[in-house]
N, C-alpha and C positions, 0 to 999 in steps of 0.2 A: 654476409647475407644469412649463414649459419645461425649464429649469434644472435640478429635479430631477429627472428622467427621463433628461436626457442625461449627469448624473453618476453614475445608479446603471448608466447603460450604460458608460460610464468605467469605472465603480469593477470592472461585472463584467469589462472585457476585460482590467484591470490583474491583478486576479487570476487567470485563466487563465494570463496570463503566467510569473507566479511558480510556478504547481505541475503537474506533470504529471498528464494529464487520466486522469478515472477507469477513461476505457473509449477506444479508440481513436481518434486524432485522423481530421479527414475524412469528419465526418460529414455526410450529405447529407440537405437541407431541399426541398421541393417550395412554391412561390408558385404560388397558381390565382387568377386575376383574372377579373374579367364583361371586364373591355374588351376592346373592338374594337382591333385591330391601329392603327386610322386615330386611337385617342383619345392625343398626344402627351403628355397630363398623367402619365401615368403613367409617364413616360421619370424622374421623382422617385424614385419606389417603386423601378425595375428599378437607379438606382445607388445607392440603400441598400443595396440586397440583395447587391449587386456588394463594397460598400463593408465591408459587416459580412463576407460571406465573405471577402475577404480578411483580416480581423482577425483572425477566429475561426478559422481556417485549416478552413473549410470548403467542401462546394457546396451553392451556393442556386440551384437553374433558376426558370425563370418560367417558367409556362404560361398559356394565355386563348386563348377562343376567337377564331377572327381579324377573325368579322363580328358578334361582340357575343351571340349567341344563347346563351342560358342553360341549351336542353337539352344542346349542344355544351359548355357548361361541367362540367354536369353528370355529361358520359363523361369529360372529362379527369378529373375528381377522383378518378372510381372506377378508370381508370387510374394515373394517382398513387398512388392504395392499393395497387394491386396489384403497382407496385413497391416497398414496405415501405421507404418513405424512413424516416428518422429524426424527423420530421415534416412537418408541412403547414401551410401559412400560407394563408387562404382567406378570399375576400371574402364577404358574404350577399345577394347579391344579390338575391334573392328565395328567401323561408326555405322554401315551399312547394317547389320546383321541385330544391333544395339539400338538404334538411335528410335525405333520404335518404341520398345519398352521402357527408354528412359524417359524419353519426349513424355508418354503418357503418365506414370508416377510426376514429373512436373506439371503436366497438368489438372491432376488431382492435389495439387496443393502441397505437396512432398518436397520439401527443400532437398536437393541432390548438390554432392560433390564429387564432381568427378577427381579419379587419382593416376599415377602410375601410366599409364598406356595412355593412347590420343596427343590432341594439341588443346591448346585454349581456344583458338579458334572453334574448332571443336564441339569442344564442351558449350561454349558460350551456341552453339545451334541447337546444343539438345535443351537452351533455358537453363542449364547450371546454376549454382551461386558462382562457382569459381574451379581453378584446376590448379593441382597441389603434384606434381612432377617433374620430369623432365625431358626438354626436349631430347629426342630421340636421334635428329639427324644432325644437330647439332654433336650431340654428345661421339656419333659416330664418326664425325669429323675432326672432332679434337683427337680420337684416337687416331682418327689417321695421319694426322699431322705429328703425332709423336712417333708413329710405324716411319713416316717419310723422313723426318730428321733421325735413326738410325738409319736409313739407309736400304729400306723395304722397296721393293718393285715387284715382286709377286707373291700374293696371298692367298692364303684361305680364309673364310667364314664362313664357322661352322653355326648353321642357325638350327634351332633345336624346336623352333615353335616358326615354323615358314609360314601357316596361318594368321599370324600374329601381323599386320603391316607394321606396326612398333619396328618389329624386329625384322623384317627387311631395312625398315628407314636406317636401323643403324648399321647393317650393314653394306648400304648405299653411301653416308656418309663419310665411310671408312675410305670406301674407294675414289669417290671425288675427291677425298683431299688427297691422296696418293696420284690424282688424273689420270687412273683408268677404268678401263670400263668391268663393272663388276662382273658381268656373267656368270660363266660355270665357276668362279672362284668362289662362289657362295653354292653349298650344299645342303640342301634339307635333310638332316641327321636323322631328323627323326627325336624320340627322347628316352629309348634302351640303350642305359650305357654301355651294354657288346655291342650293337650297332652303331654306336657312336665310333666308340675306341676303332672297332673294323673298317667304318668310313673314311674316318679320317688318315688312317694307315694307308689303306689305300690309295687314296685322293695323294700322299706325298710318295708313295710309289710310281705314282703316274706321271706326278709334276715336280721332279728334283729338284729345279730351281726356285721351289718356293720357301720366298727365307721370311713369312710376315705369315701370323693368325690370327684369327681375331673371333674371342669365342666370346656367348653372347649370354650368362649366367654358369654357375654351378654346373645344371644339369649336361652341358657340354665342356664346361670345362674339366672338369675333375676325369671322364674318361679319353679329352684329350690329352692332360698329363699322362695318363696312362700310356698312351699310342705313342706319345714324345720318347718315354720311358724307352718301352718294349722295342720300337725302332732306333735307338742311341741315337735321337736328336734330340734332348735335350737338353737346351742353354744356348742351340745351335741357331735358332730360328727366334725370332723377333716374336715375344707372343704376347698381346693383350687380352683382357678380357672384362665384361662386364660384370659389378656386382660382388661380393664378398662372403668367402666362407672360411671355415680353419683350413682348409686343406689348399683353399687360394689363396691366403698370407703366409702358408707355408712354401709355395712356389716364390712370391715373391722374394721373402727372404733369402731362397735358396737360389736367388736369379734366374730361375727359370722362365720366370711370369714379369715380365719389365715393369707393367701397372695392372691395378684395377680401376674399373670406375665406381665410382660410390655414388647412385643415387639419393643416400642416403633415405632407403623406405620407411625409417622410424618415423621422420614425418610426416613421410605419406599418410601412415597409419594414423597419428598421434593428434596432430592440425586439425586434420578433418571433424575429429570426435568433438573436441574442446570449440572449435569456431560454431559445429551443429546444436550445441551443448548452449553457449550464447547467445545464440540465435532466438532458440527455443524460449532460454529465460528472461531475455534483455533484449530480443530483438535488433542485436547487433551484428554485424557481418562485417569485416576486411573487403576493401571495393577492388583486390585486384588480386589473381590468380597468384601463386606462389612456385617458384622451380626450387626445387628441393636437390638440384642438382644440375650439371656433373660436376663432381670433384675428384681429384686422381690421385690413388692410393700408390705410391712406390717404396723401394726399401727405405726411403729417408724418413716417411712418417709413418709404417706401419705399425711398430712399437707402439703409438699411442691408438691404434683401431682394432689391430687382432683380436685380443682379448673380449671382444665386444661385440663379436660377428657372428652372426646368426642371434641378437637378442636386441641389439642396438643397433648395428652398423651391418 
């Protein structure tokens, strides 16, 4: 699926190359993300977007609110409309809170794609072209299913952004495929990592028998390894987590981190630019939404991903 995605992005930058564009080059794309200024993962996304405008010889800004808050998302976008980009590339972070703002830049005539966060369903109510992600409770299922075949019956998930429905979905899916019921095993961390690393200590002070984690980015993973560290459970407990950084291919390697999941964000970022980019000039669009994932990073292929996380992968 990889593979063909990244050549119909090939295939479309080679043809822009060849023909002069229909309508004038320098077309300008707006990116509206839920994250917080503090969430690094998304330093992926911001060099796609870099990566494809340089290709496509256009501008793609990024916008996001800078301490994660969705009704501050919510005025960027309607701002973004009302500078009449060429279009808009926009996360779902919660459909309720969003689906005004984006409902009306579509219908002002603004080609939107949504990425990252939501469903295609989803998208497809807010008028979309399309959705360039992945499922959520899916992907949290597969990790459960790898937590259950080592042999996981009580866990934690550590959710760093519990506003977020994304990020419950995945960590609902975690616990359906394991068959039980999620409850207090999912805690809202919050996103300081001493209050992370603190919660999480404590949450396995309370609950000894918990041998499964399941962290849900960087921002809570990196001071769970910590808590792992500092309490000598490290290697000891079953731990997955979503998304990739140095410091989480350095867990895996070191077995501490069994997998990551790779939504692979470069496309999130990348697709979106070049499909709005064709659109614009050729009036052409892809009739069906794209999952850019999941895919599961463990020690057997990490060697070909590390190297590339936080830019590519």
């Amino acid at each position: 699926m990889k593979k063909t995605f990244i050549a119909m992005a090939a295939a479309a930058v080679a043809f822009t190359g060849l023909s002069t564009p229909a309508s004038a080059e320098g077309e300008r794309f707006v990116l509206v993300s839920h994250a917080p200024d503090s969430d690094s993962w998304w330093n992926t996304i911001k060099n796609a977007i870099a990566v494809a405008g340089d290709q496509m010889d256009v501008e793609v800004e990024y916008r996001n609110p800078p301490t994660g808050d969705l009704a501050d998302m919510a005025r960027i976008i309607e701002q973004a409309s009302a500078s009449n980009p060429d279009g808009i590339i926009v996360t779902i972070a919660d459909f309720d809170v969003l689906s005004g703002p984006v409902s009306n830049a579509v219908a002002k005539g603004i080609p939107v794609i949504t990425i990252n966060s939501g469903t295609e369903e989803q998208s497809k109510k807010l008028g979309a072209l399309m959705h360039v992600g992945q499922p959520e409770l899916d992907a949290g299922k597969g990790a459960g299913e790898k937590a259950k075949a080592a042999g996981v019956t009580s866990f934690l998930c550590v959710n760093h952004y519990i506003t977020n429905p994304a990020s419950v979905e995945r960590c609902q899916g975690y616990a359906d495929a394991l068959g039980v019921e999620l409850g207090g095993q999912m805690i809202d961390s919050g996103q300081d990592p001493a209050e992370i690393k603190s919660k999480v200590m404590a949450y396995l002070q309370s609950n000894p028998d918990t041998n499964g984690i399941l962290t849900l980015g960087p921002t809570s993973a990196h001071p769970t390894l910590a808590a792992l560290e500092e309490s000598g459970k490290s290697g000891t407990i079953h731990f997955g987590t979503f998304d990739l950084s140095g410091e989480i291919a350095e867990g895996i390697k070191s077995g501490v981190i069994a997998f990551a999941i790779d939504q692979q964000p470069y496309l999130q970022g990348y697709l979106p630019v070049v499909i709005l980019t064709n659109l614009a000039r050729y009036g052409v669009v892809p009739g069906n939404s794209i999952n850019s994932g999941p895919g599961f990073v463990t020690k057997d292929n990490i060697a070909l991903v590390e190297k590339y996380a936080g830019e590519y992968r």
